[in-house]
C-alpha atoms as one frame of an Amber mdcrd trajectory, in Angstrom:
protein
   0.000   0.000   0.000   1.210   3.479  -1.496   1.156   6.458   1.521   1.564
   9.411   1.797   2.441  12.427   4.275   0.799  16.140   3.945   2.523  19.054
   5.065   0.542  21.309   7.493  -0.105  23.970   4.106  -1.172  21.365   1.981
  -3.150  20.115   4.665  -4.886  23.462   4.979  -5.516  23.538   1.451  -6.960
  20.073   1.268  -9.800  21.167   4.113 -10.474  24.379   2.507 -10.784  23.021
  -0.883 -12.999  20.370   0.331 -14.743  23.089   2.514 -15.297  24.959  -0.744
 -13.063  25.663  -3.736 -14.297  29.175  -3.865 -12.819  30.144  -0.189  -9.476
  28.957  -1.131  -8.668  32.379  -3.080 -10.191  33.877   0.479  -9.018  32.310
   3.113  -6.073  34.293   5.230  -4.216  30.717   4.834  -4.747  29.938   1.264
  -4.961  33.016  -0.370  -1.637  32.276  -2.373  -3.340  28.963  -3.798  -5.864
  28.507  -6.511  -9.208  26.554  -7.276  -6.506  24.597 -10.021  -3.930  23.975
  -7.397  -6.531  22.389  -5.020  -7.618  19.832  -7.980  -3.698  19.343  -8.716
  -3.342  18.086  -5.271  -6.141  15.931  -5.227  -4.899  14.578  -8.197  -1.835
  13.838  -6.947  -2.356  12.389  -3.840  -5.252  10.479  -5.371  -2.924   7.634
  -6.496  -1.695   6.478  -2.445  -3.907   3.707  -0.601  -2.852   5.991   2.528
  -2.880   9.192   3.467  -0.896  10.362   7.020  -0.379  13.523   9.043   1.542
  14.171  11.594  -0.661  15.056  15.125   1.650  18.611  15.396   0.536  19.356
  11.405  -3.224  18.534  12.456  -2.577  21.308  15.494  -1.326  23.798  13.867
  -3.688  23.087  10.519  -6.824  23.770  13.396  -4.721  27.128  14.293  -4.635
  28.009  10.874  -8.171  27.151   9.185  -9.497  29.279  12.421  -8.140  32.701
  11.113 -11.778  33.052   9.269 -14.716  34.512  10.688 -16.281  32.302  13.578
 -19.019  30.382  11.599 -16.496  30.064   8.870 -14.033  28.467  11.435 -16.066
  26.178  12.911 -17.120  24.784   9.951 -13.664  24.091   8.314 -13.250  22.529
  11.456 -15.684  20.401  11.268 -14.576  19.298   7.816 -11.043  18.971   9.765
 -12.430  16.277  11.888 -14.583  14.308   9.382 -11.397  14.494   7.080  -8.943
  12.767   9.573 -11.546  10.468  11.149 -10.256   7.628   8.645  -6.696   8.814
   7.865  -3.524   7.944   9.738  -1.939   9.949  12.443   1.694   9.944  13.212
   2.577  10.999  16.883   5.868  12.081  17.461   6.960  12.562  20.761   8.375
  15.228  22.764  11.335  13.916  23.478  12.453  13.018  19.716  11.119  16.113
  18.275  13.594  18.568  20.422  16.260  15.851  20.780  16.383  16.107  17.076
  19.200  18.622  15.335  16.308  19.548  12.804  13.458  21.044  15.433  15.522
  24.869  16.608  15.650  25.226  12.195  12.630  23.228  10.871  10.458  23.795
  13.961   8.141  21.045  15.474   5.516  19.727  12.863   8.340  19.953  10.207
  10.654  18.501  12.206   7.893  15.531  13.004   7.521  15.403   9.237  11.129
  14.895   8.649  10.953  12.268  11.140   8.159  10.226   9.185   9.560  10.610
   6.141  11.652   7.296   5.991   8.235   5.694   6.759   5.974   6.649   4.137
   6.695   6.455   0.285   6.572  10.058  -0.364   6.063  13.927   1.716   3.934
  16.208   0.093   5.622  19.752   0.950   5.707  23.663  -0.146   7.832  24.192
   2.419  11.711  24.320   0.744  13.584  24.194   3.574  11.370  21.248   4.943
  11.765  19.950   0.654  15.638  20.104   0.703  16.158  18.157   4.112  14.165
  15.316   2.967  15.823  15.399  -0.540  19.185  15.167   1.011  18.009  12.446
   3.748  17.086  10.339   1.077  13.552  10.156   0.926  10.549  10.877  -1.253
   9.439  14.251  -1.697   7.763  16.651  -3.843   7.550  20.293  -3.481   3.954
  20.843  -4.560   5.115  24.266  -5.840   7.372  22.207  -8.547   3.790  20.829
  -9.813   2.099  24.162  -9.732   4.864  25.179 -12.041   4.719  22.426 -14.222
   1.033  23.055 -14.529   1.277  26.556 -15.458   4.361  25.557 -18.200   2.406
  23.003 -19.942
C-alpha cells in the first residue's frame, strides 16, 4: 500500500478546498493557492492507498483554518475532523522532536515530518527548507510548488 504524508499547508488547502473551492482564493491561509492547485493536489495524492499527518501538522492546521470569521471556522473545522476520522496519524513525541538537530531550524511539525519521512513512500511539501532536508536524507518528496509550475508551463 502506497502512503503518503501532507505538510501542514497542503493540509490546509486540502480542508479548505474540500470546505469549498471558492474560499481557497479567500481564506487568510490559502490566499496564495488557486481553485486549479486544489484539484492538482487531489490529483496527486489520489494515487496512495494511505494518506498520514503528523498530530503537530493537524494542530497547527486547526490554528490556521481558524483565522476566518467564527461560523467560517467552525465549519472548516468540522470538515477537519470528518477528514482525519479515517486517515492515519503519526505521533511524534516530545522527546524526539527537540532531541532532534532539525526542530531549533525546521520547527516542530516539520521537524515531526522529517521524522516520518523514511516511513511513508513520499512527503507532500511547499515548504523548501522542509523539501531540501528530505531530498538530502534520502527520501521521497515533492515540493507541490514544482507541480504548480509544471502546470502553469504546460
Amino acid at each position: 500500500m502506497r502512503s503518503i504524508l501532507l505538510d501542514t499547508n497542503l493540509l490546509v488547502l486540502l480542508i479548505v478546498g474540500l470546505y469549498d473551492k471558492k474560499v481557497i482564493e479567500n481564506h487568510k491561509r490559502t490566499r496564495t493557492f488557486t481553485k486549479q492547485d486544489f484539484d492538482l493536489l487531489i490529483n496527486h495524492i489520489g494515487g496512495y492507498d494511505v494518506l498520514w499527518v503528523t498530530s503537530h501538522c493537524i494542530a497547527e492546521a486547526s490554528n490556521l483554518l481558524k483565522q476566518t470569521h467564527e461560523s467560517q471556522a467552525k465549519e472548516l473545522l468540522s470538515v477537519l475532523g470528518i477528514f482525519m476520522s479515517d486517515k492515519k496519524e503519526s505521533h511524534i513525541p516530545k522527546e524526539v522532536i527537540f532531541g532532534n538537530n532539525y526542530s531549533m531550524r525546521l520547527g516542530v511539525a516539520d521537524t515531526g515530518i522529517v521524522i516520518k519521512s523514511k516511513r511513508v513512500d513520499c512527503v507532500f511539501t511547499v515548504d523548501f527548507d522542509l523539501y531540501t532536508e528530505i531530498l538530502r536524507l534520502g527520501y521521497n518528496v515533492v515540493n507541490f510548488n514544482h507541480l504548480r509550475m509544471g502546470k502553469l508551463l504546460q
